[in-house]
N, C-alpha and C positions, 0 to 999 in steps of 0.2 A: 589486645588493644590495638586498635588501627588508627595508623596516623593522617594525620588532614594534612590537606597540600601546606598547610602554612608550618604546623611544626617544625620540619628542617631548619626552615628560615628563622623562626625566633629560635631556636637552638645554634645555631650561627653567630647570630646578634647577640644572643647572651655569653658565648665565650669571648667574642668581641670583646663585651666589655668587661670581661673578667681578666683577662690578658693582655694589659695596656701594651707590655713589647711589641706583642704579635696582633694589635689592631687590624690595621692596614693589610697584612699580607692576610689573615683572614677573613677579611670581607671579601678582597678580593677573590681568592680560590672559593671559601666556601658560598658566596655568594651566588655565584653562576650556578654549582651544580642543585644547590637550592631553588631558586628561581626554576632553571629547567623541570625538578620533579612537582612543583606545583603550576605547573604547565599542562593540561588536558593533554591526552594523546591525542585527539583528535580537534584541536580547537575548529571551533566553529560549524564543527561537525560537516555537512555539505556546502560551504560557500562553493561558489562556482569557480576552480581556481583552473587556470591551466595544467596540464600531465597529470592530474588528479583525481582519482576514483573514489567517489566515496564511498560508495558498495558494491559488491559482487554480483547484484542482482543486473540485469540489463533491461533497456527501457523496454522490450517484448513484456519481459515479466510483469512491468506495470501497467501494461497494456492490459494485459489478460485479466489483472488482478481486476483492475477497472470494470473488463464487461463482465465478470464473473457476480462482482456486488452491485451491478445493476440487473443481471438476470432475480439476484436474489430477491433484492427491491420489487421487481415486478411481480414476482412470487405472492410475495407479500398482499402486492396492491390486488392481484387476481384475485387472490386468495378474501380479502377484504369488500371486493366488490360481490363476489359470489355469493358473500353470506348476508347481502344486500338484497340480492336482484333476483338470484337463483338460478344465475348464467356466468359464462364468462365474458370479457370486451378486448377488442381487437382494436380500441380505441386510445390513446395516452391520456386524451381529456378527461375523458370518462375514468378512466383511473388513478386521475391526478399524479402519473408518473413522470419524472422526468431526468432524463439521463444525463448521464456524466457528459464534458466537454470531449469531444471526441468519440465517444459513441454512438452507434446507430443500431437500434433495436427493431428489429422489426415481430409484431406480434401476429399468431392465428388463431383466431379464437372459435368456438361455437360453442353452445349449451350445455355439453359435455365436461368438453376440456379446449387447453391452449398450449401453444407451442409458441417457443419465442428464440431469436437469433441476432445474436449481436455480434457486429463486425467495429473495428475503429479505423477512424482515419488514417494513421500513420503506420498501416498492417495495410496488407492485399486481402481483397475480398475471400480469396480460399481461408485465411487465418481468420477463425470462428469461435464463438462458445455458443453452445445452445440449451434449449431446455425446456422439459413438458409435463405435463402433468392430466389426467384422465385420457378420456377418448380423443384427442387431438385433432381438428379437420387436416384433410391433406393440407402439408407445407413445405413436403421435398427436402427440408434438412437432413441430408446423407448423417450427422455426426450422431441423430438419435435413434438410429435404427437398432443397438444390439445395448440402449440402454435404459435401465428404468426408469418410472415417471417417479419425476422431481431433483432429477440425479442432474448436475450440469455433466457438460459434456465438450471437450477445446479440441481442437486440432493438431496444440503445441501442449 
């Protein structure tokens, strides 16, 4: 059986008032270490506080995470427009795609296939994810040379 943060505390309050002598020095000791265990470990979980980490991840990580579910999006919309037209677009209108704040996708398409590269603003342009799928027209992305189509592909 698992206790909820409050049990301590009416378990507290009920010797309380079962122990008129010892009232008072009872609320007081057992009351703090009560209160503390019905205390979240992590209150607030990410408030913005100073000296404070709220996870081990670092903001790279959500970078990538970012162009990585935008390359997938795109995927998608290629994938969606193709079975439209019987081509692919190099176009974002035309695929009613639109990316995350900070990202910058750049697409190659042809009739074939398409290749796509996503970089974000607060990275250097060498830090990439990219991604392809069929015949590809040239588009120079060094990261999808040695990998298969539909595979992403990062630099980090």
């Amino acid at each position: 059986m698992f206790l909820s943060p409050i049990d301590p505390l009416l378990a507290v309050l009920y010797a309380a008032y079962r122990l008129r002598p010892l009232r008072v020095p009872l609320l007081f000791v057992g009351l703090i270490p009560a209160v503390l265990y019905a205390l979240p470990a992590q209150p607030c979980s990410c408030i913005r506080t100073p000296f404070v980490r709220c996870s081990s991840m670092g903001r790279t990580t959500y970078y990538y995470a970012a162009m990585k579910s935008d390359l997938k999006n795109l995927a998608s919309q290629e994938e969606i427009f193709f079975s439209d037209n019987d081509a692919y677009s190099a176009s974002h209108q035309e695929l009613t795609f639109v990316s995350s704040n900070g990202v910058k996708v750049t697409v190659y398409a042809s009739a074939e296939g398409w290749a796509a590269r996503a970089t974000h603003d607060a990275l250097p342009d060498s830090e990439a994810c990219a991604m392809y799928y069929g015949n590809a027209p040239p588009h120079g992305i060094d990261a999808l040379e040695d990998v298969d189509p539909g595979t992403l592909a990062c630099t980090n």
